[in-house]
C-alpha positions as CSV (number, residue, x, y, z in Angstrom):
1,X,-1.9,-42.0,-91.2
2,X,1.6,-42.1,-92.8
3,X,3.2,-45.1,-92.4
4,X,7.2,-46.4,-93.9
5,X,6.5,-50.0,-95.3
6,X,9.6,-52.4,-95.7
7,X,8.2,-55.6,-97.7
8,X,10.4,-58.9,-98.0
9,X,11.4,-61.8,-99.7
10,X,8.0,-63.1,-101.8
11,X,6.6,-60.0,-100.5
12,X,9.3,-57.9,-102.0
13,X,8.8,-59.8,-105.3
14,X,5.1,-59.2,-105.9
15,X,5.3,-55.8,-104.9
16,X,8.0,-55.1,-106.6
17,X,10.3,-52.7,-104.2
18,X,11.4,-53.2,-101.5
19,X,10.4,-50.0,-98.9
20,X,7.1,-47.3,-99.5
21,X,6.0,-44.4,-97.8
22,X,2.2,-44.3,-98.1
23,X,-1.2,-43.0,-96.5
24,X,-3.3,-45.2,-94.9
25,X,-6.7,-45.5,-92.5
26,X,-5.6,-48.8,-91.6
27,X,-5.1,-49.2,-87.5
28,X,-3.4,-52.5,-87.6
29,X,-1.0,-54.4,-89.7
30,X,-3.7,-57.0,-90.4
31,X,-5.8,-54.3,-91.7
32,X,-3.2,-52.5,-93.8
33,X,-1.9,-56.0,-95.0
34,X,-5.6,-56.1,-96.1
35,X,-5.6,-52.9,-98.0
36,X,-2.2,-53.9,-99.7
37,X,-3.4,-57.0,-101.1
38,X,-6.6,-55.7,-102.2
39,X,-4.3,-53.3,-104.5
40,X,-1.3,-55.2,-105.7
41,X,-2.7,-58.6,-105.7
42,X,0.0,-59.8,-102.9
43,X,-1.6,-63.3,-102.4
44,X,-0.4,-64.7,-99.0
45,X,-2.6,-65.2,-95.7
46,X,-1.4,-63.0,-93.2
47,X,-0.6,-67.2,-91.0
48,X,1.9,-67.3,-94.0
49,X,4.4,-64.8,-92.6
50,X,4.5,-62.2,-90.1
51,X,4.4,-58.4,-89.3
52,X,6.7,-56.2,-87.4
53,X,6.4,-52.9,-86.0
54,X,9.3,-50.3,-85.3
55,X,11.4,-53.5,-85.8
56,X,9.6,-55.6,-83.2
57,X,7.4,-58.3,-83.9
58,X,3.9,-58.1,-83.0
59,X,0.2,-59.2,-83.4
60,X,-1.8,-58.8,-86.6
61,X,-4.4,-56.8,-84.6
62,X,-1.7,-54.6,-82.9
63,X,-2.1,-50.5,-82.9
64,X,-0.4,-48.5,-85.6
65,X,0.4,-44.9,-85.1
66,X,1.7,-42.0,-87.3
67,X,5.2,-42.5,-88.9
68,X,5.5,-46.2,-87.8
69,X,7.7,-48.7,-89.6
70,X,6.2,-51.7,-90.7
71,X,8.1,-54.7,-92.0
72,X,5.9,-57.6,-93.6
73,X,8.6,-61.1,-93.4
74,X,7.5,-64.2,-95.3
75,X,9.4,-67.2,-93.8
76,X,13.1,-67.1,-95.4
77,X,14.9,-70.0,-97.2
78,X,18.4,-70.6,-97.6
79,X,21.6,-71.3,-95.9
């Protein structure tokens, strides 16, 4: 499925952009989290931030579908 992925803060950093369109089988953010650290090394455990789909937060094993957006937020810092 084709899926819009917005990545932030640490995220962001270890990635190194900030938004990617990509093809996936994964069916849940947990899985795709899965499949993105597997390829760029990302290094958090999915209890060290959270996911968000279509701009709502959800559930690592909630159901993706074609042309979602999904945001992976590490806790912010700063004032």
């Amino acid at each position: 499925m084709n899926l819009t992925v917005f990545y932030f803060g640490l995220l962001a950093e270890r990635r190194g952009l900030s938004e990617e369109r990509l093809t996936t089988s994964a069916t849940t953010p947990a899985a795709l989290y899965a499949e993105l650290d597997a390829r760029h090394g990302l290094g958090l455990a999915t209890s060290d931030f959270r996911a968000a789909v279509n701009d709502e937060f959800v559930a690592w094993d909630h159901p993706l579908s074609e042309n979602d957006s999904v945001a992976l937020l590490p806790p912010m810092s700063g004032g």
